[in-house]
C-alpha positions in Angstrom: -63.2 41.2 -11.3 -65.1 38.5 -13.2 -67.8 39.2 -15.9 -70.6 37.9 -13.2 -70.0 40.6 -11.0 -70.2 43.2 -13.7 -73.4 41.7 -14.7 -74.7 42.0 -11.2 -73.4 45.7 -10.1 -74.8 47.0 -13.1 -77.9 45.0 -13.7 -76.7 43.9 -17.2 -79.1 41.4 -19.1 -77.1 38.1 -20.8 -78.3 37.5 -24.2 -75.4 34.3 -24.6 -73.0 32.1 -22.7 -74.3 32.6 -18.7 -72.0 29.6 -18.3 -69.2 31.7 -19.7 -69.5 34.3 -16.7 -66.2 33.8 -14.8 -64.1 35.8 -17.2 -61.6 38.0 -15.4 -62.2 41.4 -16.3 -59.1 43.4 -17.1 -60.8 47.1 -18.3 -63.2 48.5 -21.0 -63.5 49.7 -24.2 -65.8 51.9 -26.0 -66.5 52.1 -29.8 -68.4 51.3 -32.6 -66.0 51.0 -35.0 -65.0 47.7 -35.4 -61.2 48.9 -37.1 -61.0 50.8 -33.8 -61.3 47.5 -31.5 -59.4 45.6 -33.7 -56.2 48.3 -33.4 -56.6 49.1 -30.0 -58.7 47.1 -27.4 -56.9 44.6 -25.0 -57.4 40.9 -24.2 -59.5 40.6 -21.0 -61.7 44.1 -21.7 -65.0 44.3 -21.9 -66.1 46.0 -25.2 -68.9 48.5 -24.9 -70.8 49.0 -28.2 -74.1 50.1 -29.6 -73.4 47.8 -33.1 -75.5 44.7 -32.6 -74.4 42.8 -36.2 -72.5 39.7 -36.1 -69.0 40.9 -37.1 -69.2 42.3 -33.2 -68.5 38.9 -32.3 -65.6 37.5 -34.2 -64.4 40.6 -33.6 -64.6 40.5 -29.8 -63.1 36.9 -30.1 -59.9 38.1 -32.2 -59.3 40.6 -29.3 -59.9 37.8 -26.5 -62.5 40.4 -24.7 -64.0 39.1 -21.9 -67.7 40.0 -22.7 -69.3 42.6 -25.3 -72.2 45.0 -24.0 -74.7 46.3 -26.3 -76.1 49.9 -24.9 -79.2 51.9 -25.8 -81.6 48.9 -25.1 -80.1 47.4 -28.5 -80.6 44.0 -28.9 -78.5 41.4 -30.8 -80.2 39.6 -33.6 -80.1 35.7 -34.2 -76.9 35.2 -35.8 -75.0 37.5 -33.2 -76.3 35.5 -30.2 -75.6 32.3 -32.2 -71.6 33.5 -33.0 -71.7 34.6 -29.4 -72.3 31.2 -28.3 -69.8 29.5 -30.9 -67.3 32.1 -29.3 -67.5 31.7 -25.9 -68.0 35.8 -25.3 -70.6 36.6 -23.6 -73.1 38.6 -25.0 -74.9 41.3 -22.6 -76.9 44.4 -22.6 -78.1 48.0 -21.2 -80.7 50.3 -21.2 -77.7 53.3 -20.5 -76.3 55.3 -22.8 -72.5 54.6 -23.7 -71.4 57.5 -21.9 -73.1 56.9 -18.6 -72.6 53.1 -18.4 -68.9 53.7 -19.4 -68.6 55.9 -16.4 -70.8 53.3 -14.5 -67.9 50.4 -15.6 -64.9 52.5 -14.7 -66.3 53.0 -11.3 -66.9 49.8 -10.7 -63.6 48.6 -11.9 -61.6 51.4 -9.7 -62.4 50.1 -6.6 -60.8 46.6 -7.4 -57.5 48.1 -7.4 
């Protein structure tokens, strides 16, 4: 599934990189602990955070994730958009909670297989 359809099933705003949409989509991840992504997220995930700092993004680059999404209604500041863009991740966001659009993503991403 690419990032574009994600965005569109679960009505996801895109803070950065709408050209960077057609991702493919391997799974998710949630935490905000950036040690924690590092250590144990996968190339191709989407990362599903509530941290909206900068570090998100090189982060989220090291890992090759395929898009990060801030939840809560949390919005990235300047700088985070900016490294999104230098990055090529796509930056997008919610009004869920973690725990209901986590269980929004693994729906959507179980009937794809």
């Amino acid at each position: 599934m690419k990032v574009k359809e994600i965005v569109d099933l679960l009505s996801l705003k895109v803070y950065s990189c709408e050209d960077s949409l057609q991702g493919e989509v391997t799974g998710g991840y949630a935490s905000d602990l950036l040690s924690d992504v590092m250590g144990h997220s996968k190339e191709g995930q989407v990362w599903i955070t509530l941290q909206t700092h900068k570090n998100i993004m090189g982060v989220a680059s090291l890992r090759d994730l395929s898009a990060v999404i801030l939840v809560k209604g949390f919005t990235p500041d300047d700088e985070t958009v900016k490294l999104s863009v230098t990055e090529g991740v796509p930056l997008l966001g919610s009004d869920m909670e973690a725990f209901e659009l986590c269980g929004k993503l693994y729906e959507v991403l179980g009937t794809q297989k």
